[in-house]
N, C-alpha and C positions, 0 to 999 in steps of 0.2 A: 504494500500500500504506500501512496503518495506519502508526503509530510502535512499537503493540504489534506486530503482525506483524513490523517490519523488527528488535526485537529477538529474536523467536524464529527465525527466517531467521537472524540470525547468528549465533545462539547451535550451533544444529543445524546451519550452515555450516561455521564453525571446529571441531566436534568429527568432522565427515565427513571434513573436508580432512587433519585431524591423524592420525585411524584409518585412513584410505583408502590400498586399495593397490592400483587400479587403476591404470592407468599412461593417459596421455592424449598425443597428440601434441602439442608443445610450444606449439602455437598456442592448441590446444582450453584444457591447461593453463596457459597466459597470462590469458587470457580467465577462466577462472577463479577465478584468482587477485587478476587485478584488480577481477572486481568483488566478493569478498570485501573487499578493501582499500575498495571504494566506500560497501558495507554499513558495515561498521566505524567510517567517519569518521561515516555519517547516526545510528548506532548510539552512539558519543560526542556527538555534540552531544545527540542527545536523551537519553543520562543527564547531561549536566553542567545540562540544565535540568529534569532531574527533580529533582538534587541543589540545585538553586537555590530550588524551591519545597520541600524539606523543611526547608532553611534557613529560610525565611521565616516557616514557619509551625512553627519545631519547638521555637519558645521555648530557643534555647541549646544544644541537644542535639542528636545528627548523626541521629535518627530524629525520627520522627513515630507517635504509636500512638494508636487510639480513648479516648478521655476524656481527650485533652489538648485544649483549649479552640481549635488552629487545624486539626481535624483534618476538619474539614465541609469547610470552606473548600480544605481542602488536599485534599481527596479529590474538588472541582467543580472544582477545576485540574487536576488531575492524569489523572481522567478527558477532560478535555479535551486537553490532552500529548496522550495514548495515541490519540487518533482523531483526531490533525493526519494530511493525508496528506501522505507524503514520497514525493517523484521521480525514483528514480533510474533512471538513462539505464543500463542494462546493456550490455556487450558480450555482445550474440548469438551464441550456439552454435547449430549447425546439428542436426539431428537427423544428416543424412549423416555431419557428423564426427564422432560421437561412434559411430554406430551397429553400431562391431566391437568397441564397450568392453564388457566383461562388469561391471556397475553393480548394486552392491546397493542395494535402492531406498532407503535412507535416502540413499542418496547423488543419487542421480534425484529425489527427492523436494528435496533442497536447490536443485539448481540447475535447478530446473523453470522459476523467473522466467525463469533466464537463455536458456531455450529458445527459439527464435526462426525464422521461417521463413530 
């Protein structure tokens, strides 16, 4: 998966996980949870070197906006950040375990990666 994908994946992870009131067996919910926690770290690193290249190029200031002088520059890095691909190893959910959960699909749709034979 992209670096832009693995931010919207945990963006729409952590908001399913917070509103959801599905109940999951404790295993199913582990599994869950930790690869939330997996996302999140690949999710931090990739803004602390987003935040690295808006430093570099943001002349002094904590943004970056078009007709500042490093904004080309910052915008051929940055698109390249976004289409690094990151690998993470999910802990697999089974369809069997999950399949007496009554799941609204934003919540199916979140942990779709983590679906697995």
């Amino acid at each position: 998966m992209k670096n832009v994908d693995l931010i919207k994946i945990y963006e729409q992870l952590d908001n399913a996980v917070t509103q959801c009131t599905a109940v999951f067996p404790v295993p199913v919910a582990f599994k869950i949870v930790s690869n939330k926690q997996k996302i999140k770290e690949a999710a931090q690193a990739y803004i602390d070197m987003r935040d690295a290249l808006i430093m570099k190029y943001a002349e002094g200031q904590d943004h970056i906006s078009e007709g500042m002088r490093g904004y080309i520059p910052f915008q051929k890095e940055y698109r390249e950040l976004n289409n690094i691909d990151v690998d993470i190893h999910f802990n697999k959910i089974t369809l069997s375990e999950i399949a007496d959960a009554q799941l609204p699909l934003n919540v199916l749709d979140c942990i779709y990666p983590m679906i697995g034979d």
